[in-house]
C-alpha positions, 0 to 999 in steps of 0.5 A: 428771456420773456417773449415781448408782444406788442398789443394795439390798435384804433382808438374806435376798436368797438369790441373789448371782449376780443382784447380779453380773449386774446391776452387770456390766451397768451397768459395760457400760453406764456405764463410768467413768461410774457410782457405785453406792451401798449402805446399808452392811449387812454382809451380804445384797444390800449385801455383794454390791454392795460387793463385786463394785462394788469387784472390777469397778472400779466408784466405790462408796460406802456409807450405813453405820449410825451404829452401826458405825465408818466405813469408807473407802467411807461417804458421812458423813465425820463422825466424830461420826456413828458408833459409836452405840447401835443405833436401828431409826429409823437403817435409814429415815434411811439409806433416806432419805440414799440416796434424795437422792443416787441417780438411780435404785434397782435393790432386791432384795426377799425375802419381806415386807420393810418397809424395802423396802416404805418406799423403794418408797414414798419413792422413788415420791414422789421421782419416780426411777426403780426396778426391784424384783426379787423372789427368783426373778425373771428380769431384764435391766436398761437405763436410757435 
């Protein structure tokens, strides 16, 4: 079974070099073995784990918001699920999707961000596991 990571965070997250770090290490780690999942916003921490998941071959897939079309990397195949009007409640329902698919979370916070603060909260009640990485935080990620 692949080890399904759930990797997001603040659409202001300023430091991408991070991101890149980061699902090198898993690829290192994982191998063929990995699935990274976003919520699909197209731009900040999301942008980035889409692009370098795909530059490095890893299997990625997206929660995107029912407001955009889909794209070939979204979770829903539902074409009636998309291209919506914009809803606030869509961020936490994405939020909630991606937490029953993912094993664990890597989430990048910048500054005060309440949807982060929401999945540290259900993911905690969900008994998996996560690493926060704030803006100018050093880090070095291993899963046992």
């Amino acid at each position: 079974m692949k080890f399904r990571i759930g990797i997001t965070g603040s659409d202001q997250y300023p430091t991408k070099i991070k991101i890149k770090n980061i699902i090198f290490n898993l690829k290192k780690q994982f191998g063929d073995e990995l699935v990274i999942y976003s919520r699909g916003s197209l731009k900040g921490v999301d942008l980035y784990v889409k692009k370098f998941s795909i530059e490095f071959g890893i299997d990625y897939a997206e929660f995107t918001p029912s407001y955009h079309s889909k794209t070939l990397y979204s979770v829903n195949k539902n074409e009636y699920y998309y291209n919506k009007p914009y809803s606030g409640r869509d961020i936490y329902k994405r939020s909630l999707q991606m937490i029953k698919q993912c094993h664990a979370f890597i989430l990048f916070k910048y500054e005060d961000d309440k949807v982060i603060d929401y999945m540290i909260t259900q993911i905690t009640k969900s008994n998996k596991k996560f690493k926060l990485i704030e803006k100018h935080e050093a880090i070095r990620v291993r899963w046992n």
